[in-house]
Structures are given as structure tokens and as C-alpha cells.
N, C-alpha and C positions, 0 to 999 in steps of 0.2 A: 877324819873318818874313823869311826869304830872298827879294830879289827872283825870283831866277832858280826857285826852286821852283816847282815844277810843284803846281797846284791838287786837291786831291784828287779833286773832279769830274774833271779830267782823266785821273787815273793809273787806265789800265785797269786792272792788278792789284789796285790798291787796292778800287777800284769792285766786281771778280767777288767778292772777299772779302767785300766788306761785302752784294752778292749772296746769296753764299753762307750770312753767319751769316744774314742776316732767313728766311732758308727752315728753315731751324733753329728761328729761332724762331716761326716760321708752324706747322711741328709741334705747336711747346707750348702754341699758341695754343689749340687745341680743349681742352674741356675737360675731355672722357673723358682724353684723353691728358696731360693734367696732371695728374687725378687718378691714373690709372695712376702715372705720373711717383712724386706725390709718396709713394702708398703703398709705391714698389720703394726709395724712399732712407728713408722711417721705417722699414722693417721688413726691407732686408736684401734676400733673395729668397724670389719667390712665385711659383704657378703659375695658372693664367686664372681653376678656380674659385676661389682664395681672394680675389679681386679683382671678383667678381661686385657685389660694393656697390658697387662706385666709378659713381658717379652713377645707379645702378638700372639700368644696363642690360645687356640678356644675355651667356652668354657667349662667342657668338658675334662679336659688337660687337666685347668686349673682345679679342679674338682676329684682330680686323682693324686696329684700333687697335694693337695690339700687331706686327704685321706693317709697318706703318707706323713706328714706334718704330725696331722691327731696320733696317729699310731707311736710318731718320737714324742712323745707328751708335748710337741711344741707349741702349737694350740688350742686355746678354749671353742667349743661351739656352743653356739646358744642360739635355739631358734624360737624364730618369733614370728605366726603366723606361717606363711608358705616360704617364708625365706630362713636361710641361717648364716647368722655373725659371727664371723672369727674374731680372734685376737690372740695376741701374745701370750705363754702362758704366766712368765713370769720377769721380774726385771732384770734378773742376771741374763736370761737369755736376750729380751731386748738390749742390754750394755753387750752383749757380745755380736749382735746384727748390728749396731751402732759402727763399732769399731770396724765392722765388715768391711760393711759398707759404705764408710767415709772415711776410709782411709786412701791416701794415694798410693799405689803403688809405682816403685822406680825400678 
């Protein structure tokens, strides 16, 4: 380690980032939204009611949940007609809902 380096605790930049990701992953924390999550990187893109299973609840829920998602840049919307398609927004986030949620825990 460099004496003269500066301690991460101290390096404001550093600190707003690491900030920044836990809020991110405070999102994925709920579990609607993980489910949501993991159903938009197995299957591509869906729209609110094809998602109504993910943890039983309405689809209303799912639809504020999903408003939350767009708000963490996590997915795309695109509508088409009276309906509108999520999806992932990008592949590092799908490799990290991968790992989520196929991982065992012990």
C-alpha cells in the first residue's frame, strides 16, 4: 500500500460510488423486483400482464415495481400499441440477476 494514499473512507468520490451502487442494489433487494428482474433476462421482453405470477401479486404492483426498475435505469420500455415491453436494460445487469438468482445459497 502506498503511504501517502488516501484511505477509501476518505475519498469522497469513491464513497458517492459505492453510495450510489448499494442504492442499486437496495432496488434488487425487494423481491417482487428481483422476480420481475429475473423473469425480463430468462425470457427477453414482457409486458405487466405476462408477469402477473411473479410472486402473486397484482397487476398493479407489478406496474409500480416496474416504475421503480425504469427509475434505476434497469429497464427499457417500449410500447407497442396499448401495451408496453420491458426488458433488461443492459447485459452486465442481466450477468448480475443471473448470478442472483442461480445461485444456491448455504
Amino acid at each position: 500500500m502506498i503511504q501517502n494514499a488516501m484511505p477509501l473512507s476518505q475519498n469522497e468520490a469513491h464513497r458517492k460510488a459505492i453510495q450510489a451502487k448499494a442504492r442499486l442494489l437496495k432496488a434488487l433487494a425487494n423481491p417482487v423486483r428481483l422476480c420481475i428482474m429475473e423473469q425480463l433476462v430468462q425470457n427477453g421482453e414482457m409486458n405487466v400482464s405476462e408477469m402477473v405470477n411473479c410472486m402473486g401479486v397484482s397487476q398493479s404492483l407489478i406496474s409500480q415495481h416496474l416504475a421503480k426498475l425504469r427509475d434505476q435505469g434497469f429497464v427499457n420500455a417500449e410500447r407497442r400499441g396499448t401495451l408496453v415491453f420491458y426488458s433488461c436494460k443492459n447485459n452486465a445487469l442481466s450477468e448480475l440477476i443471473q448470478f442472483l438468482t442461480h445461485s444456491e445459497t448455504h
